[in-house]
C-alpha positions in Angstrom: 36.4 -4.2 -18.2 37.4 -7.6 -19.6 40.9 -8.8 -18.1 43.2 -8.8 -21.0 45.4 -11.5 -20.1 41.8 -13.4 -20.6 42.8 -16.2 -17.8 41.4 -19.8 -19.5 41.7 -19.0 -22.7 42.2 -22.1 -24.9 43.5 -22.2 -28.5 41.0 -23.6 -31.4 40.4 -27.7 -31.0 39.2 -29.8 -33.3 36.2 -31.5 -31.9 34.7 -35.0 -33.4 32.5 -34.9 -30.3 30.9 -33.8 -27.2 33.3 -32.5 -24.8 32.8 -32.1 -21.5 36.1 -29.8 -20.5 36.6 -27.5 -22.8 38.6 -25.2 -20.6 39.0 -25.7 -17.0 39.3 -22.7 -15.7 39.9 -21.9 -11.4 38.6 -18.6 -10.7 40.3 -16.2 -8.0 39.5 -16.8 -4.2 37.2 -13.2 -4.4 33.5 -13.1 -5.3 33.4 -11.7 -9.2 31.9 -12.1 -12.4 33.0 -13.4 -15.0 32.0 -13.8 -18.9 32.2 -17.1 -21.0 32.4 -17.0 -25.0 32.2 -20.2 -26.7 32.4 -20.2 -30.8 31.6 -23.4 -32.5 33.1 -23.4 -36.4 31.4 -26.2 -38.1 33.0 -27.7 -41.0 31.1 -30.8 -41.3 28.1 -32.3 -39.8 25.2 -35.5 -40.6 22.2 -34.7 -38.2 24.2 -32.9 -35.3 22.3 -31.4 -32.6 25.3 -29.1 -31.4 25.3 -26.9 -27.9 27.5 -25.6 -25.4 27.0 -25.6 -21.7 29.4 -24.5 -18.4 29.2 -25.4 -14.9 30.2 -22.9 -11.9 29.0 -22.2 -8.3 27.4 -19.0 -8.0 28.1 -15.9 -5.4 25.1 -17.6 -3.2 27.4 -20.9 -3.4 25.0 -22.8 -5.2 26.0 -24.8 -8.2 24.9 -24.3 -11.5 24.5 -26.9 -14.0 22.5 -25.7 -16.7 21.9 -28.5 -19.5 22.8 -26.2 -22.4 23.3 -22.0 -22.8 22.3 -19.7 -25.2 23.6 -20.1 -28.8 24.0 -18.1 -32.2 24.2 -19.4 -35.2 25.9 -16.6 -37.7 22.9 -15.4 -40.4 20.4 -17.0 -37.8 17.6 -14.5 -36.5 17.4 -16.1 -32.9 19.0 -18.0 -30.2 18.8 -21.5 -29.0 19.7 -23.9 -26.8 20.7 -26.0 -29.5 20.9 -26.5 -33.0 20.4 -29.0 -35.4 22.6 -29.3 -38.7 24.0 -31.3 -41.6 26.0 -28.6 -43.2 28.9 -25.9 -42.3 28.4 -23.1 -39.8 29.1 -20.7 -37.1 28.2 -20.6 -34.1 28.2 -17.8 -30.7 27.8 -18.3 -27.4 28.3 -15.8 -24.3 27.5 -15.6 -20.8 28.3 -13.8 -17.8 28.1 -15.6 -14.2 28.4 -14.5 -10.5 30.6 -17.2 -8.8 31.8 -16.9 -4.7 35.1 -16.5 -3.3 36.1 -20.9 -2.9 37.6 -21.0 -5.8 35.6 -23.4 -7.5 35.9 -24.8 -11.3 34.7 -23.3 -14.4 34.1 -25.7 -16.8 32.7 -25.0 -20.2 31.7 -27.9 -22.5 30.9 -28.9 -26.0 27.4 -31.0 -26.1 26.4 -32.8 -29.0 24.1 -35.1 -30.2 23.1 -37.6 -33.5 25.1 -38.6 -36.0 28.7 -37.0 -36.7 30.1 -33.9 -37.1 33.7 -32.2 -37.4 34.2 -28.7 -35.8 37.0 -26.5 -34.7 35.9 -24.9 -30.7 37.5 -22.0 -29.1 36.1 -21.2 -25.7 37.3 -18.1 -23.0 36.7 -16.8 -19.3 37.3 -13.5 -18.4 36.8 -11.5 -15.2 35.0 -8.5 -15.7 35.6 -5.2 -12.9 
């Protein structure tokens, strides 16, 4: 069951750019898991290869650092680690980590990369029981 006071939540930012703290979010001193959503709404974009990624440490206490996570593009039959566009769009990402009991940052980010873009980001971390 997802928390509902969804701890990290951020409100919808306008994003010109990559951005490498979305939320910041410091999980409780107790082993858990946790799920990260990350929606992209793209309103304009030349050439923009856009992504999200997070970085935790796991319940082994190793960090993770992937370069970029799972995305969906609304319409789109498949996920990617990225994608590439010049027009408007929505995008979906979600993931569920494992992270230990030191209370270590979350900390989802925006990636981009080529030409410009304008986008509106909301991001979230919840505990799941």
């Amino acid at each position: 069951m997802l928390v509902r006071s969804q701890p990290g939540a951020t409100s919808q930012k306008t994003e010109p750019a990559a951005d490498t703290n979305v939320p910041t979010f410091t999980p409780q001193a107790a082993a858990g898991t946790y799920r990260l959503r990350f929606v992209i709404s793209v309103s304009a974009a030349s050439a923009a290869t856009l992504g999200w990624t997070a970085t935790w440490t796991d319940s082994n206490g190793n960090a993770q650092t992937p370069t970029n996570l799972s995305l969906v593009q609304s319409g789109t039959a498949a996920p990617a680690l990225t994608f590439t566009t010049s027009a408007a769009g929505n995008y979906y990402g979600d993931a569920t980590i494992d992270v230990n009991n030191a209370r270590e940052n979350i900390v989802m980010k925006l990636t981009f990369s080529g030409t410009s873009f304008t986008a509106k980001v909301s991001a979230t971390v919840g505990r799941l029981q």
